[in-house]
N, C-alpha and C positions, 0 to 999 in steps of 0.2 A: 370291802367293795364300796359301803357308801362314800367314805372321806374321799376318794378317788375320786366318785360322781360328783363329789362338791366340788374338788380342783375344777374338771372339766368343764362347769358350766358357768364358775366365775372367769377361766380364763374366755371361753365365749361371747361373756358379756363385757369383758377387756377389748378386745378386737371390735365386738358392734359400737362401744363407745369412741374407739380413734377413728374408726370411719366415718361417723357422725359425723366428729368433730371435723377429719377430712372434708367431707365431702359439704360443708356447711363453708370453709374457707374459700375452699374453692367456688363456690356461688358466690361468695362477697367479692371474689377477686375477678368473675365473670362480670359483676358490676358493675364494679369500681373500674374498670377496664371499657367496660361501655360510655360509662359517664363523660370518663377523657375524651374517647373520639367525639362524642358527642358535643365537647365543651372544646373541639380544636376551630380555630378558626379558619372559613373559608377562603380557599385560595385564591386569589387575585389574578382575573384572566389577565393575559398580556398579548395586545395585539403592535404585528409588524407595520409600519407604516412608509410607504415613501411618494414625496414630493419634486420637484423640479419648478427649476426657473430656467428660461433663456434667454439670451439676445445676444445683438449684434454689435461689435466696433468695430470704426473704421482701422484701418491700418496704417497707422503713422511714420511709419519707418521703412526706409528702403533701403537693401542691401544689395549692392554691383559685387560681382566675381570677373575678374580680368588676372589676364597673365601675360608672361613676356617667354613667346617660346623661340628656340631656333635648332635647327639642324646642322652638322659639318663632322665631317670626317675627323675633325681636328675638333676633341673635345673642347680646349683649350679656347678657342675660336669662336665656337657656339656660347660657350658660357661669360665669352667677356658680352658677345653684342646682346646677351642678356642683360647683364649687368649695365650695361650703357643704356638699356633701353628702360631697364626699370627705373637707373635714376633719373631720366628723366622723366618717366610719369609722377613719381614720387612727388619730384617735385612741384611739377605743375598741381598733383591732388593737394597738398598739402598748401599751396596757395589761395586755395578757395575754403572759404567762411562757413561753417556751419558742416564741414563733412570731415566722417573720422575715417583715418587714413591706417592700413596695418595692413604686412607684407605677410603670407600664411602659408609658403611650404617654396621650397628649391629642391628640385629634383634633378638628376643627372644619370640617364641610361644608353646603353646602347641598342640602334633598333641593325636588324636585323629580317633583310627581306630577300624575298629569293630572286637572284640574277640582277641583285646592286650592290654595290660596295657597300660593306658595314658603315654604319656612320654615328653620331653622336647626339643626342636629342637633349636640349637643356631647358627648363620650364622653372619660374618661379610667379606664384601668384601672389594677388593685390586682392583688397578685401575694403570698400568703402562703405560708409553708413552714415547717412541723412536722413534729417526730418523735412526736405527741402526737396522735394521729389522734381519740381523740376531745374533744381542746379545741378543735381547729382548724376541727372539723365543728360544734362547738354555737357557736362565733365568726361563721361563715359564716352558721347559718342567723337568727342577733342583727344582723350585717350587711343580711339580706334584708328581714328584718321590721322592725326599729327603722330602719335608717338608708336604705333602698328604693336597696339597692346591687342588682344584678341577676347573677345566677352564670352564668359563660361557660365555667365547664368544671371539671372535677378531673385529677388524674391520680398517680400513682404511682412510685415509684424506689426503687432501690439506694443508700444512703450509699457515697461512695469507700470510706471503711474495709472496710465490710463486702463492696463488690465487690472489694476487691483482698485478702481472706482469700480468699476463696472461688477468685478466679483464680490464685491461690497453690498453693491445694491442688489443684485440678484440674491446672493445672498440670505438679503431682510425675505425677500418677497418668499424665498422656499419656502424658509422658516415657519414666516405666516400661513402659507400653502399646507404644511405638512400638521401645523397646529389646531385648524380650521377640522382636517381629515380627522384626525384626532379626535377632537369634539364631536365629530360626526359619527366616526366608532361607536361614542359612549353612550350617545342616544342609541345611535342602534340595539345596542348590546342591554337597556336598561340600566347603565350602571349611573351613582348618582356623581360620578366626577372622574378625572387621570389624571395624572402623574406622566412627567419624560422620565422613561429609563434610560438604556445607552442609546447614544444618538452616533453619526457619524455626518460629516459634510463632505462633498469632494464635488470636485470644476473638472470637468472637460471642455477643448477646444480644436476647432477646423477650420484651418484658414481658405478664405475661397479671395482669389485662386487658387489652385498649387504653383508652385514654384516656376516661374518662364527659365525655359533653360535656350539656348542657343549654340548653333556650331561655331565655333571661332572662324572669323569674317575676316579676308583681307583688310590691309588699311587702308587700300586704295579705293574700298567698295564699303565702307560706312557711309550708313545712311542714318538720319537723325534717331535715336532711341526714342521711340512711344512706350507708354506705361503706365498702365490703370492699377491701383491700389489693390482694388476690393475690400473687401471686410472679412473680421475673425468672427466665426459663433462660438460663444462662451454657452457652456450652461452648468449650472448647480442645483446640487443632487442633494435634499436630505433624507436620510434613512435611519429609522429607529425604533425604540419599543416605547409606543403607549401603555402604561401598567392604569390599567381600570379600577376603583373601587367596586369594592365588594356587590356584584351586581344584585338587584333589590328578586325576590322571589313574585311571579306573576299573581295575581291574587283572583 
């Protein structure tokens, strides 16, 4: 019986010793596990920020819509006094200095109305553009009356050049807008500095007026074209992340 009671109380003291040793690891590994978080560094607030800039340009460009339409039973018939009547606007546009001239669609249908003979409808438009708003206005209304061209609209724009000054300069000013904000973040927040993360830029624009549209006028009843410009509102947009240094702890 003794030798028995000697196994049993060394293998006893087998077991308390690996738990020891157990449970001694694992506090060092509860530690050493603390220390890291402990020793990780804090994260870097990241604030969104968005700026703008606007303003206004004038509108240096003017664009006429005109067409040459006719009706007749006899397709054939509608679409020559088409054709005779564009060349001669053609012409005349293309005589005068400083306007682009370009022919943009010929269509050919039949209308169809109740208690008239079918008949043929022929339409081919004209498309001018000038920086000469008032040649391009006394052209159009010589188009109406001399040549019984019909006006289908005006409208108005920005030259690239002159949009991409102006998107240029507005631009700077976001930028500084949005950097200013920025700075303004970092005081708030106590942080001692930032950083640009991702940034993005982007331009919208509204041109005032909208577009003058008009019924097609007899030619015998043009009367001079009047026509105000107006101006486009540009404005730019920047949007992005201020990343803050590690903001300081209040004391």
């Amino acid at each position: 019986m003794r030798p028995i009671f000697l196994a049993r109380r060394r293998a006893s003291r087998a077991i308390f010793a690996v738990c020891l040793v157990a449970g001694m690891a694992g506090t060092a590994g509860s530690t050493l596990a603390q220390s890291v978080v402990d020793g990780a560094p804090t994260p870097q607030p990241v604030v969104t920020l968005t700026a703008s800039a606007a303003g206004s340009i004038a509108n240096d460009r003017m664009h006429a819509y005109l067409r040459a339409e006719a009706d007749n039973a006899d397709a054939t018939v509608a679409s020559g006094e088409v054709n005779a009547r564009m060349g001669k606007a053609l012409a005349r546009a293309k005589a005068v200095a400083g306007v682009d001239v370009a022919t943009t669609g010929y269509t050919t249908y039949q209308v169809n109305e109740p208690n008239r003979p079918p008949r043929w409808r022929v339409t081919q438009s004209l498309k001018l553009d000038s920086a000469d708003f008032a040649t391009l206005a006394a052209l159009v209304t010589r188009l109406q009356g001399q040549e019984g061209m019909l006006l289908s609209g005006l409208n108005f724009s920005v030259s690239p050049a002159a949009r991409r000054s102006e998107e240029d300069a507005l631009t700077q000013q976001a930028i500084k807008s949005w950097q200013q904000r920025a700075q303004a973040a970092a005081q708030g927040f106590g942080a001692g500095g930032w950083r640009t993360g991702r940034v993005t830029i982007q331009t919208s624009d509204y041109g005032r007026p909208p577009m003058l549209r008009s019924a097609g006028m007899a030619a015998t009843a043009a009367a001079p074209v009047a026509v105000e410009a107006g101006a486009t509102d540009v404005t730019v947009t920047v949007s992005g992340e201020a990343i803050l240094d590690t903001v300081r702890a209040p004391r």
